[in-house]
C-alpha positions, 0 to 999 in steps of 0.5 A, spaced: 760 664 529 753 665 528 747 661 531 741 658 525 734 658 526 730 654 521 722 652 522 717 651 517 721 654 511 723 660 514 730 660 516 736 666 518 743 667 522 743 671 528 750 673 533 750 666 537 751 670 544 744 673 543 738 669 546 733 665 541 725 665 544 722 661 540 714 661 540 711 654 540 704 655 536 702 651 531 697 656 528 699 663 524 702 667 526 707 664 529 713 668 532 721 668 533 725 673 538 732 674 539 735 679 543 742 682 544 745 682 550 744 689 552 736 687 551 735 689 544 732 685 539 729 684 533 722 680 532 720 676 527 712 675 525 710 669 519 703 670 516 700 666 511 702 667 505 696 672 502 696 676 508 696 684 506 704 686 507 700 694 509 695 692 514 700 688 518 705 694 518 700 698 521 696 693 526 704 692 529 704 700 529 698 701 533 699 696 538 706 699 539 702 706 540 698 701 544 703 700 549 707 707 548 702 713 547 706 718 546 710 713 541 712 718 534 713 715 528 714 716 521 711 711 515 717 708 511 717 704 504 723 701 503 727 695 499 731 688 502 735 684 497 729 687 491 723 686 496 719 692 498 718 693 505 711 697 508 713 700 515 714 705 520 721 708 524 718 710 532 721 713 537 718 713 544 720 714 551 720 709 556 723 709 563 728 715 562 729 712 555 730 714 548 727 707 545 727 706 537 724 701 533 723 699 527 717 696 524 718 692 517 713 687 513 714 684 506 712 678 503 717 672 501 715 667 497 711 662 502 708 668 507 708 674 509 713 676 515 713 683 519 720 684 523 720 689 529 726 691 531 727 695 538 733 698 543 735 704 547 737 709 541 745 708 542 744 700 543 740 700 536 744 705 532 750 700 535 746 695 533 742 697 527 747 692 521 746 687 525 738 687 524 739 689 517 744 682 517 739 678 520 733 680 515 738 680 510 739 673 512 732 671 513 731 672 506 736 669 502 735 664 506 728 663 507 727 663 499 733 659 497 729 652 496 
């Protein structure tokens, strides 16, 4: 079974057991978080429709390298479901941790969305098509009208 978020048009599944937070904002962007039980997660961000899918991808890098200095990264063009996603694939250390994330933005129909996905690398690579699962999901779902 698998657990459904659904607000303001934006839609996707997610493994039932993984813990949802969601932000309460009323104005952009607005967020959704849902973790793993190992503590990774996959992170969603909606902006308005409009907003620039490459300045997204490279403020969401720059606060990571905020947090992460020694943060090493390469810049990916990549495709979802025919959408073109703008991101980076990061690798930092944090307390004796390999950590990897990735961070995606693309635009869907009604707005523009950055997925950040972040865990310890073994929990990541574990978990790595069940964050494709739920962007996958977040497309399909968040389009079908």
């Amino acid at each position: 079974m698998s657990g459904v978020f659904e607000r303001d048009g934006v839609r996707f599944s997610y493994p039932e057991n993984w813990r949802l937070e969601e932000d309460e904002a009323v104005e952009w962007p607005r967020s959704v978080s849902v973790e793993s039980p190992a503590g990774a997660f996959w992170n969603l961000i909606v902006h308005p429709a409009g907003t620039d899918v490459e300045a997204l991808a490279q403020t969401t890098l720059e606060a990571l390298r905020g947090e992460y200095e020694q943060a090493e990264y390469q810049p990916v063009w990549d495709k979802i479901e025919g959408r073109p996603m703008k991101g980076f694939d990061v690798q930092f250390i944090f307390l004796d941790l390999v950590v990897e994330a990735q961070i995606r933005a693309f635009a869907l129909d009604d707005f523009v969305v950055v997925v950040l996905t972040q865990g310890e690398d073994r929990d990541f690579q574990a978990l790595a098509e069940v964050f494709k699962a739920m962007t996958v999901s977040l497309v399909r779902e968040s389009v079908a009208k």
